[in-house]
Jmol script that loads the backbone (N, CA, C; Angstrom):
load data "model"
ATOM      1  N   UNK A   1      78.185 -40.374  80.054  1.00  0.00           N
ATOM      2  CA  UNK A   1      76.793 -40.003  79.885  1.00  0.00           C
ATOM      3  C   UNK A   1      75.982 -40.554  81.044  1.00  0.00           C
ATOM      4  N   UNK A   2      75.268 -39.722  81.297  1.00  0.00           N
ATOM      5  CA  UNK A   2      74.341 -40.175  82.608  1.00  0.00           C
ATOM      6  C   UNK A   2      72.720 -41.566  82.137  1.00  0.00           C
ATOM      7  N   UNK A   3      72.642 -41.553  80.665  1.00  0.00           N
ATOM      8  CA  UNK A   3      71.632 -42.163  79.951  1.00  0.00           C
ATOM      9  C   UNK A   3      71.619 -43.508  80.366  1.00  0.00           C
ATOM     10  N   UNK A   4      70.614 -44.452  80.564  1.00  0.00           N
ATOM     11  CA  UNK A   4      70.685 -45.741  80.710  1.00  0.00           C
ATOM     12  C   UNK A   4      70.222 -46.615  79.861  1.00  0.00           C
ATOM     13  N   UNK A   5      69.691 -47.595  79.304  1.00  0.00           N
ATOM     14  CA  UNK A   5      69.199 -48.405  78.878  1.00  0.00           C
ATOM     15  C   UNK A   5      68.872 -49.894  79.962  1.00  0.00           C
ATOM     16  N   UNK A   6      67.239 -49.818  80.283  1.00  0.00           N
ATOM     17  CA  UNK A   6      66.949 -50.825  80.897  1.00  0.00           C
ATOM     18  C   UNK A   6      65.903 -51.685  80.829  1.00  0.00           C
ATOM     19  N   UNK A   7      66.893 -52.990  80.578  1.00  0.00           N
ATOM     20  CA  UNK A   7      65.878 -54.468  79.786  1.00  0.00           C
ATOM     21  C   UNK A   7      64.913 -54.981  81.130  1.00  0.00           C
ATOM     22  N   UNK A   8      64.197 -55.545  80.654  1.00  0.00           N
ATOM     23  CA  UNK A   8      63.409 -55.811  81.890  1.00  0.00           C
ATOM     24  C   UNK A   8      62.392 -57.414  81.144  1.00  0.00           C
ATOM     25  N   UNK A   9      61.967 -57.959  82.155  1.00  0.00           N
ATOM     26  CA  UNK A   9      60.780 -58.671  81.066  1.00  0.00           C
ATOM     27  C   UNK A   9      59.524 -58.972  82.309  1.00  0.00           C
ATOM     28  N   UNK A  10      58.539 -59.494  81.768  1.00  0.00           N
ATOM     29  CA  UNK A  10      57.109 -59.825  82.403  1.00  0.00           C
ATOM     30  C   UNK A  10      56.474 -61.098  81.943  1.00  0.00           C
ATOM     31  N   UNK A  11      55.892 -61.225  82.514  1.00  0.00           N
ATOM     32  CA  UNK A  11      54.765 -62.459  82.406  1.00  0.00           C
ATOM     33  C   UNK A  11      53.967 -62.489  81.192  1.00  0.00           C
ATOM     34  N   UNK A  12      53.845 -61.145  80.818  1.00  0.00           N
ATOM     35  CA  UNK A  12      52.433 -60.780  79.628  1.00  0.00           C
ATOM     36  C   UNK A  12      52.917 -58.989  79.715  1.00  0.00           C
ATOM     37  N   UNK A  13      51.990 -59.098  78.075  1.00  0.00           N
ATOM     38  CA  UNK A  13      52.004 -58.014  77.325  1.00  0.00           C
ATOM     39  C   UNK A  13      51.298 -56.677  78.768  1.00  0.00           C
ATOM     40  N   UNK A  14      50.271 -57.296  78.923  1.00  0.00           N
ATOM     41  CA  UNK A  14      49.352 -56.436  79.549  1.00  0.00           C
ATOM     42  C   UNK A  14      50.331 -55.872  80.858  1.00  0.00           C
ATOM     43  N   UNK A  15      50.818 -56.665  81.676  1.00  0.00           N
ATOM     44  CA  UNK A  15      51.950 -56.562  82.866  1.00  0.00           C
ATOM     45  C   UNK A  15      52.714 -55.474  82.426  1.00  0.00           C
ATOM     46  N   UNK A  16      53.480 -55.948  81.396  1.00  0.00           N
ATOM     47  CA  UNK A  16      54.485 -55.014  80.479  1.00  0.00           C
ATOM     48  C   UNK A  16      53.585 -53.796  80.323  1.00  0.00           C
ATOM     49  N   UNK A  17      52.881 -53.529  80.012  1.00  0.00           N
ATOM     50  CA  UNK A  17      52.006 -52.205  79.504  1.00  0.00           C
ATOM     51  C   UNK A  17      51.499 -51.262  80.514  1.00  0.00           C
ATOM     52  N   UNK A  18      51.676 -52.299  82.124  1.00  0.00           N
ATOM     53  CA  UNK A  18      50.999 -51.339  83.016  1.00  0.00           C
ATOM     54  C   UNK A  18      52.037 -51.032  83.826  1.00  0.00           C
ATOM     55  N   UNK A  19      53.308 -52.108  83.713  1.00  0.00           N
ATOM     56  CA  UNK A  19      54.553 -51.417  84.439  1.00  0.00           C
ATOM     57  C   UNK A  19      55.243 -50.425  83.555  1.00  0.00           C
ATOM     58  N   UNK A  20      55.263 -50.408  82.714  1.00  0.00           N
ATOM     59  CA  UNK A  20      55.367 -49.590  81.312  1.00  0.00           C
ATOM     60  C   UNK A  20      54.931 -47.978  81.749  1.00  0.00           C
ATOM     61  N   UNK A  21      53.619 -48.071  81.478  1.00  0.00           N
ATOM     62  CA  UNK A  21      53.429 -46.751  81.480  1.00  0.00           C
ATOM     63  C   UNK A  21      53.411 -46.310  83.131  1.00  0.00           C
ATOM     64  N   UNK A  22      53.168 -46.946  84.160  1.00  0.00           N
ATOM     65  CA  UNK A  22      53.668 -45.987  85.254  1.00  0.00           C
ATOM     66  C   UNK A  22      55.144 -45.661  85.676  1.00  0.00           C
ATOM     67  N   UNK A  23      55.985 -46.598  84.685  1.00  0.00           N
ATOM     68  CA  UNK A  23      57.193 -45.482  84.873  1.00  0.00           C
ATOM     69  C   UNK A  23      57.228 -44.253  83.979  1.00  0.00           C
ATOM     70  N   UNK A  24      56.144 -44.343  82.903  1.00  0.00           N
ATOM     71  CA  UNK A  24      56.711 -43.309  81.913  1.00  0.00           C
ATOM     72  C   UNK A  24      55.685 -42.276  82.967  1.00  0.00           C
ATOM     73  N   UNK A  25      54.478 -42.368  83.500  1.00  0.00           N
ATOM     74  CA  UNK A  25      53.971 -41.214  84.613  1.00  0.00           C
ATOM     75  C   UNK A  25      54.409 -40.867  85.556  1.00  0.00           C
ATOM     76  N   UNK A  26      55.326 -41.630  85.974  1.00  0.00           N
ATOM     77  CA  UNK A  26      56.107 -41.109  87.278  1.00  0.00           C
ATOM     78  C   UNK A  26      57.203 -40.489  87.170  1.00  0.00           C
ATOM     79  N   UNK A  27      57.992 -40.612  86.152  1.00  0.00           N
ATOM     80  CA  UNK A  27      58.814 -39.965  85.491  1.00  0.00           C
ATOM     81  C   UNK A  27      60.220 -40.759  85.572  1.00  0.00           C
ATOM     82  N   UNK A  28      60.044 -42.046  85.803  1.00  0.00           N
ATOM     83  CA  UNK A  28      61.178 -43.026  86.284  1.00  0.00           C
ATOM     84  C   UNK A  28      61.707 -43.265  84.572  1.00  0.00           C
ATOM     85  N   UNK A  29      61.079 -43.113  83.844  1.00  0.00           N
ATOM     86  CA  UNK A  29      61.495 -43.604  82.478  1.00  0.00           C
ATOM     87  C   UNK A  29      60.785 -42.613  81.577  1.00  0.00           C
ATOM     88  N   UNK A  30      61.601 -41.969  80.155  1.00  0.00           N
ATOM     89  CA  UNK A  30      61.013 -41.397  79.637  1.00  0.00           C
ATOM     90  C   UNK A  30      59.952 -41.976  78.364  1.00  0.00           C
ATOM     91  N   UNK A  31      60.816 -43.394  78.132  1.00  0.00           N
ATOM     92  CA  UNK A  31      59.966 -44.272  77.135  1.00  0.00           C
ATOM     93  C   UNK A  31      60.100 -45.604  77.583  1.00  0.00           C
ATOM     94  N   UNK A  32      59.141 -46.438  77.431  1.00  0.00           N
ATOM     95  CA  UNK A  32      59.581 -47.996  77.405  1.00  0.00           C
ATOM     96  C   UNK A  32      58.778 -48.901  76.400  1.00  0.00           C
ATOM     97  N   UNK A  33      59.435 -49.241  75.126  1.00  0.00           N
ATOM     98  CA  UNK A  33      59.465 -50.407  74.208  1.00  0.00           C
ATOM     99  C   UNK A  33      58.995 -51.553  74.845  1.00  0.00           C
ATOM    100  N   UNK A  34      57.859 -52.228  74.111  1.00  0.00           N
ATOM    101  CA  UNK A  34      57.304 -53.296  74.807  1.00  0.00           C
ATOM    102  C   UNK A  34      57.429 -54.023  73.139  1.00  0.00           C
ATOM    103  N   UNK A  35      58.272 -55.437  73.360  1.00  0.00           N
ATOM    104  CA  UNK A  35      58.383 -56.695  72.576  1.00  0.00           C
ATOM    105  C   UNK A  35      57.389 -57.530  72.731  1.00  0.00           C
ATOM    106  N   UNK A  36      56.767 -58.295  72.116  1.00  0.00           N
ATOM    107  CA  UNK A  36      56.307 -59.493  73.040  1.00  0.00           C
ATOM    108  C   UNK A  36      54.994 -60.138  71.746  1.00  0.00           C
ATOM    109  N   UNK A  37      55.646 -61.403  71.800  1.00  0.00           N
ATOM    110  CA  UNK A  37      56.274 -62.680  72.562  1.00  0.00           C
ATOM    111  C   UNK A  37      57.505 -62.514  72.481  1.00  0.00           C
ATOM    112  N   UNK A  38      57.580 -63.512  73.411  1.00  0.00           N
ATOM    113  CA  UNK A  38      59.442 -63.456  73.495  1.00  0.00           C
ATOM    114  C   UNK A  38      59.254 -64.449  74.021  1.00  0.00           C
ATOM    115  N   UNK A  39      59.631 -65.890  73.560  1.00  0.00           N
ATOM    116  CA  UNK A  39      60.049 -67.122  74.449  1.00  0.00           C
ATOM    117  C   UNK A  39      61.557 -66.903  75.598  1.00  0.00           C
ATOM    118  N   UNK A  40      61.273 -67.522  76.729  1.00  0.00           N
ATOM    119  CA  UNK A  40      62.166 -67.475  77.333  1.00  0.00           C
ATOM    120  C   UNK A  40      62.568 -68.980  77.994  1.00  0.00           C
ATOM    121  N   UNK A  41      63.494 -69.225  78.011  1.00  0.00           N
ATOM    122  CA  UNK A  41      63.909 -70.898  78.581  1.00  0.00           C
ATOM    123  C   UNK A  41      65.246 -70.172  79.998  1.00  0.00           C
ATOM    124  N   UNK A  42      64.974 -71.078  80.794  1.00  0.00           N
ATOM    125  CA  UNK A  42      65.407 -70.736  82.084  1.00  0.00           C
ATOM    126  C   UNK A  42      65.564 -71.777  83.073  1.00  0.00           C
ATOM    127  N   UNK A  43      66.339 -71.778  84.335  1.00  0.00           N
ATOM    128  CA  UNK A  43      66.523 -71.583  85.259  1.00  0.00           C
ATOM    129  C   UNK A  43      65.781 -71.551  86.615  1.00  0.00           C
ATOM    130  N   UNK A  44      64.571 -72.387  87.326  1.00  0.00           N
ATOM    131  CA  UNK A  44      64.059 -71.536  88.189  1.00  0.00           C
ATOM    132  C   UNK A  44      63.938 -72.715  89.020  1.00  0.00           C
ATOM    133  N   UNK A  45      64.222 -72.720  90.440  1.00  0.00           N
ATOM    134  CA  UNK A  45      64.180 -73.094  91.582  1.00  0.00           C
ATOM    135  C   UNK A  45      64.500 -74.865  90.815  1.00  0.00           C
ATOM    136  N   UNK A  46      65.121 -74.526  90.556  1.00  0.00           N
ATOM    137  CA  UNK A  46      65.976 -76.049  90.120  1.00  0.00           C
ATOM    138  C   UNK A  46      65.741 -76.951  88.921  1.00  0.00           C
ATOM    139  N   UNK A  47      64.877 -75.964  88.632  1.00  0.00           N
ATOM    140  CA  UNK A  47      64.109 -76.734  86.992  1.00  0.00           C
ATOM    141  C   UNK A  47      64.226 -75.786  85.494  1.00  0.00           C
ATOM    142  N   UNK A  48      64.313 -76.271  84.855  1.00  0.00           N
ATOM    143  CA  UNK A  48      64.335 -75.811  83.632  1.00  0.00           C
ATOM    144  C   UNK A  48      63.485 -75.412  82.781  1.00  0.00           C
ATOM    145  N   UNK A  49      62.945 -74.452  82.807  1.00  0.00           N
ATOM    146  CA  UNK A  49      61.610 -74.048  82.289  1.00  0.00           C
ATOM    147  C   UNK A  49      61.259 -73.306  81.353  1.00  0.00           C
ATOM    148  N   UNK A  50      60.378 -73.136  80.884  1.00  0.00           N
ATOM    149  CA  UNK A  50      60.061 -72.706  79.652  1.00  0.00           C
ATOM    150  C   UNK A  50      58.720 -71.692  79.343  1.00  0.00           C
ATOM    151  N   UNK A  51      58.902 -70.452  78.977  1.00  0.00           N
ATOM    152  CA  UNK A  51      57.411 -69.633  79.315  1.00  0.00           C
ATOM    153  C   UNK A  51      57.854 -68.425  78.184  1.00  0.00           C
ATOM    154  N   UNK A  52      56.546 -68.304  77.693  1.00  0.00           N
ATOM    155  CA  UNK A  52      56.119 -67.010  76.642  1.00  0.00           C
ATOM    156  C   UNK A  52      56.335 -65.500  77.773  1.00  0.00           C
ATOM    157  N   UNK A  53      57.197 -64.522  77.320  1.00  0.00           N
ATOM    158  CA  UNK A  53      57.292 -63.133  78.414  1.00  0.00           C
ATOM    159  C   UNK A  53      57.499 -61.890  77.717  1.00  0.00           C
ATOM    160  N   UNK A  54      56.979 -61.237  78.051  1.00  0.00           N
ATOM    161  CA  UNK A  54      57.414 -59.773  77.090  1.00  0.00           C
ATOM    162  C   UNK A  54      58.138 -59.124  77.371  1.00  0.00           C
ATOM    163  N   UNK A  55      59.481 -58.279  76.472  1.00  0.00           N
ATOM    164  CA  UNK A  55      60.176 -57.430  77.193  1.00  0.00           C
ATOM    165  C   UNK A  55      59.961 -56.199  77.118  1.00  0.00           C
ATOM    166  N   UNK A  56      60.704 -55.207  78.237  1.00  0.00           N
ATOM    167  CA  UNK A  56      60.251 -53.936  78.111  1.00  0.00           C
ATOM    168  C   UNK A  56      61.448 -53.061  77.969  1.00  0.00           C
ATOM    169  N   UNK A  57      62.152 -52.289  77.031  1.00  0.00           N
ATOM    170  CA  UNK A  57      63.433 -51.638  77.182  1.00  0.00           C
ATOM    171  C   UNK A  57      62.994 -50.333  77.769  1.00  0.00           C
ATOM    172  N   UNK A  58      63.443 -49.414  78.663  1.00  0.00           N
ATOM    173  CA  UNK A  58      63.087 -48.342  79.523  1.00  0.00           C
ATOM    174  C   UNK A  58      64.485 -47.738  78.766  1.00  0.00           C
ATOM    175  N   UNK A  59      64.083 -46.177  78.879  1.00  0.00           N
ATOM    176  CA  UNK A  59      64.863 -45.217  78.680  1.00  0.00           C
ATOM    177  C   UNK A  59      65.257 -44.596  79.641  1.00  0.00           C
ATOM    178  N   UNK A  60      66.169 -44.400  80.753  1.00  0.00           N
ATOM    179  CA  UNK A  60      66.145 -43.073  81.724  1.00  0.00           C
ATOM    180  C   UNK A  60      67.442 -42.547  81.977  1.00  0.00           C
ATOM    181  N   UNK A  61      67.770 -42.125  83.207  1.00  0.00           N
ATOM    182  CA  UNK A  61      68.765 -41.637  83.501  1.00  0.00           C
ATOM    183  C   UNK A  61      69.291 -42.291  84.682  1.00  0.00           C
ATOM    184  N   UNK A  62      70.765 -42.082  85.113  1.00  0.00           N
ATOM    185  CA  UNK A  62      71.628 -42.795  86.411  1.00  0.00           C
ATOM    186  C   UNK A  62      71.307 -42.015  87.653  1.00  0.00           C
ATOM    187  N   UNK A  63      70.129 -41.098  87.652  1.00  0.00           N
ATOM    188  CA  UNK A  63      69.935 -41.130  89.210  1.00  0.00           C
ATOM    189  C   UNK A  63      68.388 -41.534  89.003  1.00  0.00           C
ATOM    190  N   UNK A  64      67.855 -41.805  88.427  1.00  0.00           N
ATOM    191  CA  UNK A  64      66.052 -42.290  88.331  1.00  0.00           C
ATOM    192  C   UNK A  64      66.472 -43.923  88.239  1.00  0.00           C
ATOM    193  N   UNK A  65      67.607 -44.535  88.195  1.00  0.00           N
ATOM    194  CA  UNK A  65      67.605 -45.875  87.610  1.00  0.00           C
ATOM    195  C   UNK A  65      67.064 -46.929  89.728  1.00  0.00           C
ATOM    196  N   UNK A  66      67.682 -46.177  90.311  1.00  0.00           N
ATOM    197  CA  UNK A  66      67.410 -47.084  91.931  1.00  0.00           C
ATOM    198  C   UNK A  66      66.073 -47.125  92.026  1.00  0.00           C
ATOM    199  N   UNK A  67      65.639 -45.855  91.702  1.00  0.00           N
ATOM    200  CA  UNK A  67      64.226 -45.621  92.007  1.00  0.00           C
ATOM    201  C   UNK A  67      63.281 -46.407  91.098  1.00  0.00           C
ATOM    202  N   UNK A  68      63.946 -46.666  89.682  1.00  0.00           N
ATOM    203  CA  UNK A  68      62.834 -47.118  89.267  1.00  0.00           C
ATOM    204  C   UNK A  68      62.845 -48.924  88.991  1.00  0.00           C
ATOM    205  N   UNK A  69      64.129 -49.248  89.669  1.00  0.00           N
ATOM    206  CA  UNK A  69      64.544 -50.830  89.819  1.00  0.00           C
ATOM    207  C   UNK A  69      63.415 -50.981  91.153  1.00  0.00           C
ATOM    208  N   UNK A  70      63.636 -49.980  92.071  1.00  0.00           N
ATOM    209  CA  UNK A  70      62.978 -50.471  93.434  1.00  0.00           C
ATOM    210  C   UNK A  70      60.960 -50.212  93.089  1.00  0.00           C
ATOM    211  N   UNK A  71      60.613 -49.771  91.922  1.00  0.00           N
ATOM    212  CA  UNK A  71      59.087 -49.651  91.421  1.00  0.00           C
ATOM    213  C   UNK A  71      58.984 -50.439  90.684  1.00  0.00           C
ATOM    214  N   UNK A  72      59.576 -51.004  89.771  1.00  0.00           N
ATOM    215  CA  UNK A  72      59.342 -52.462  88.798  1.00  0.00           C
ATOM    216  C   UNK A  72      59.246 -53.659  90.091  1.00  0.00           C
ATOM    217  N   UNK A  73      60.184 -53.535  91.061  1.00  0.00           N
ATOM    218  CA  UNK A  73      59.701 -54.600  92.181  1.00  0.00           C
ATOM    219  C   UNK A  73      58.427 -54.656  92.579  1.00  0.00           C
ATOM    220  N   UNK A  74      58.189 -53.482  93.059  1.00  0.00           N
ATOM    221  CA  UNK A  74      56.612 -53.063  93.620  1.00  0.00           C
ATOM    222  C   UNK A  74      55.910 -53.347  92.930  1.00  0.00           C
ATOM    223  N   UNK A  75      55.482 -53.361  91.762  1.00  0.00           N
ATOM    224  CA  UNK A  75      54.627 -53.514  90.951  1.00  0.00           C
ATOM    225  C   UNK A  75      54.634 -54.565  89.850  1.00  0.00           C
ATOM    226  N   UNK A  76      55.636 -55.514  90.145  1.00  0.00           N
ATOM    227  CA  UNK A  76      56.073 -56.938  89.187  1.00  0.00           C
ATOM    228  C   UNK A  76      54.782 -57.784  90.087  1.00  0.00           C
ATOM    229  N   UNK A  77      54.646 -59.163  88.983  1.00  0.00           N
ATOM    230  CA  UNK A  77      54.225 -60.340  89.970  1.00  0.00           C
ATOM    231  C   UNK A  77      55.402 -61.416  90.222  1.00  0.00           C
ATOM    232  N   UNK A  78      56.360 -61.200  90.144  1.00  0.00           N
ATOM    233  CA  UNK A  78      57.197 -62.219  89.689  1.00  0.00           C
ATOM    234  C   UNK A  78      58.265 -62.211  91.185  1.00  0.00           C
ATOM    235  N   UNK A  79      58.812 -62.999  91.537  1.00  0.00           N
ATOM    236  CA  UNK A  79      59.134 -62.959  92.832  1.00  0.00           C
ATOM    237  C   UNK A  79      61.123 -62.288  92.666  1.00  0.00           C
ATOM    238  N   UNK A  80      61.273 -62.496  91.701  1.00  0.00           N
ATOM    239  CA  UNK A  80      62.872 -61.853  91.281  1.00  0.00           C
ATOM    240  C   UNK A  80      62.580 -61.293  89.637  1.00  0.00           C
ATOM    241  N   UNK A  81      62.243 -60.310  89.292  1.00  0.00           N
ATOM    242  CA  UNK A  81      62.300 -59.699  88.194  1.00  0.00           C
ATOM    243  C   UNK A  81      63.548 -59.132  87.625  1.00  0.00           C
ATOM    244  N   UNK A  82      63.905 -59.565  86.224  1.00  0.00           N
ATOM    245  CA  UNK A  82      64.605 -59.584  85.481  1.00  0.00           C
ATOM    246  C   UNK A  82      64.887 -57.605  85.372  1.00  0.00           C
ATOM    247  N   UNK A  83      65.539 -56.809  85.796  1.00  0.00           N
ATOM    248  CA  UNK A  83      65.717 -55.796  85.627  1.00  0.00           C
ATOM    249  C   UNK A  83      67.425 -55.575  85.669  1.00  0.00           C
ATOM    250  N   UNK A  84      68.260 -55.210  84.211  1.00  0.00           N
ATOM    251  CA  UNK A  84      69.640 -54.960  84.238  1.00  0.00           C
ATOM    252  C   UNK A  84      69.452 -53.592  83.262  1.00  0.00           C
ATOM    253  N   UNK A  85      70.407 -53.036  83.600  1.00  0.00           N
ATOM    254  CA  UNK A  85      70.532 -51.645  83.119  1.00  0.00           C
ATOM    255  C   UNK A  85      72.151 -51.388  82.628  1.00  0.00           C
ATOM    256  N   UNK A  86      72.214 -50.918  80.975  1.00  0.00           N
ATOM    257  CA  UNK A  86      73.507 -50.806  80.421  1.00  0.00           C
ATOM    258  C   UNK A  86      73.834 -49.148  79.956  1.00  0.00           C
ATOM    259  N   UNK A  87      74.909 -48.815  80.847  1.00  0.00           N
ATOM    260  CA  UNK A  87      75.284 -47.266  80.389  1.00  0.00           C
ATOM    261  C   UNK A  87      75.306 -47.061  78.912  1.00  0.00           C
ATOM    262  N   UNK A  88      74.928 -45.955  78.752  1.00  0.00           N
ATOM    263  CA  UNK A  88      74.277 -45.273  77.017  1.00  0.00           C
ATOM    264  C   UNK A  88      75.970 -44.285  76.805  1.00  0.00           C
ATOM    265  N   UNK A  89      76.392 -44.946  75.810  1.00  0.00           N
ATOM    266  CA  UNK A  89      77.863 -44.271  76.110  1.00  0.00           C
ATOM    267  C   UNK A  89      77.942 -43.342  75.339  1.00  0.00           C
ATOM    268  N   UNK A  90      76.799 -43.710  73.698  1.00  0.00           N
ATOM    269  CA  UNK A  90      76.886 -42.782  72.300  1.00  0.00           C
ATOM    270  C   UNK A  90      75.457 -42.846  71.930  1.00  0.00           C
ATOM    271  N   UNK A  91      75.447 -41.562  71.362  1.00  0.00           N
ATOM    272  CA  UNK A  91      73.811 -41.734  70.817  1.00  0.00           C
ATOM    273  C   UNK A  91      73.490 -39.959  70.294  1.00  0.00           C
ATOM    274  N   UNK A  92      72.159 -39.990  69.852  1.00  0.00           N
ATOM    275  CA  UNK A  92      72.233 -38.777  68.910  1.00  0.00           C
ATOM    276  C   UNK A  92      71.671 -37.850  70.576  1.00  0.00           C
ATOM    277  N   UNK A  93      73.162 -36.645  70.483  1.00  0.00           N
ATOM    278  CA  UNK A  93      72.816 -35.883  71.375  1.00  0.00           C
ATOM    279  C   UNK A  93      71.153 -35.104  71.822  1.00  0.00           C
ATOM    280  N   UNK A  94      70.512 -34.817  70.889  1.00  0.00           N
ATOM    281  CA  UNK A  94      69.227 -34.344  71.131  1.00  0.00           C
ATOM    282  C   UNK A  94      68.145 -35.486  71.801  1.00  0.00           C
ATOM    283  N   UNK A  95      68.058 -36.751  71.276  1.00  0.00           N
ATOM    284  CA  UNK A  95      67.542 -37.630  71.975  1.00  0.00           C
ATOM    285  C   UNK A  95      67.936 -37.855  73.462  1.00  0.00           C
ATOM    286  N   UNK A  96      69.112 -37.677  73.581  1.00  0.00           N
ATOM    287  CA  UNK A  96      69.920 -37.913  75.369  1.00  0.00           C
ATOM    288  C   UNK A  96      69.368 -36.860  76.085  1.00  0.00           C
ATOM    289  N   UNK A  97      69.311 -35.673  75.745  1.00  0.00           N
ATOM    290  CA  UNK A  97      68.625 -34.359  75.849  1.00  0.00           C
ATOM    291  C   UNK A  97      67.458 -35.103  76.759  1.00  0.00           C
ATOM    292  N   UNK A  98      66.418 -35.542  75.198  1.00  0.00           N
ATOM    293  CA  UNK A  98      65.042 -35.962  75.549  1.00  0.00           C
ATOM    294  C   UNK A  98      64.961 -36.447  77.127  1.00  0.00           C
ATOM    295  N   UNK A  99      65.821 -37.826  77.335  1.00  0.00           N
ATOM    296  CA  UNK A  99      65.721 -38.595  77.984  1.00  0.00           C
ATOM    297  C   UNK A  99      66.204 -38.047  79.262  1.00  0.00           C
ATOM    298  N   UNK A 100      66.870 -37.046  79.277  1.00  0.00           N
ATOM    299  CA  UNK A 100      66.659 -36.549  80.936  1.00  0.00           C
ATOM    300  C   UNK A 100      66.121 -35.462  81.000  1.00  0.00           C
ATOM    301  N   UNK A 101      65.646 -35.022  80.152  1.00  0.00           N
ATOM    302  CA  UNK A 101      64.173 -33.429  80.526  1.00  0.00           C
ATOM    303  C   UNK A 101      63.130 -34.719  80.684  1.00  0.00           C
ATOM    304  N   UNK A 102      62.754 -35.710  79.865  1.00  0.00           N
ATOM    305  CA  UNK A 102      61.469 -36.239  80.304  1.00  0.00           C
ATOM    306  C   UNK A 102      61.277 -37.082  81.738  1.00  0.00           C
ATOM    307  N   UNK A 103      62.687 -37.164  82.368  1.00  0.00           N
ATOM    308  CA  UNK A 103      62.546 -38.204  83.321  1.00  0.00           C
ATOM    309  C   UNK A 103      63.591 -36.967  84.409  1.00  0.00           C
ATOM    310  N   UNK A 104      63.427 -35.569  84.291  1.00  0.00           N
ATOM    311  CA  UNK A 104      63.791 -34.563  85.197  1.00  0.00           C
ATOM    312  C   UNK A 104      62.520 -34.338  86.341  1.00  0.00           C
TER     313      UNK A 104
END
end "model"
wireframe off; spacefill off
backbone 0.3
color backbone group
């Protein structure tokens, strides 16, 4: 299946909401699920840290996925943003449909 599933997270709801919907206008994603709060504990430049972040699950397809890893950069504040993407192997055929007419 060409379908993706891609986790992502942000600083804040609002971040999430505006990287959010310009992938769903640009057509990089046909939906994206916004969580949030979401505690996150981490890793960062040698310290162990700790911060409230929202996540965003994106819907798209395996040729919109470069394009829209390289626009969550552009438009993150975060200097390495959390963006991994897991192939959609099963799922209800009409929804898979959805997800590449809306992000065609």
């Amino acid at each position: 299946m060409e379908q993706r599933f891609v986790y992502m997270t942000a600083g804040s709801r609002g971040e999430a909401a505006a990287i959010g919907r310009r992938l769903v206008e640009e057509r990089l994603a046909a939906c994206v699920n916004i969580l949030s709060p979401m505690q996150s504990i981490y890793r960062w430049e040698g310290r162990v840290e700790e911060a409230e972040e929202a996540v965003m699950i994106a819907k798209t397809t395996a040729g919109r996925l470069e394009r829209l890893i390289s626009r969550v950069r552009e438009l993150h504040s975060y200097d390495c943003p959390c963006v991994v993407a897991w192939e959609i192997t099963e799922g209800h055929p009409d929804f898979l449909d959805w997800i590449s007419a809306e992000t065609a």
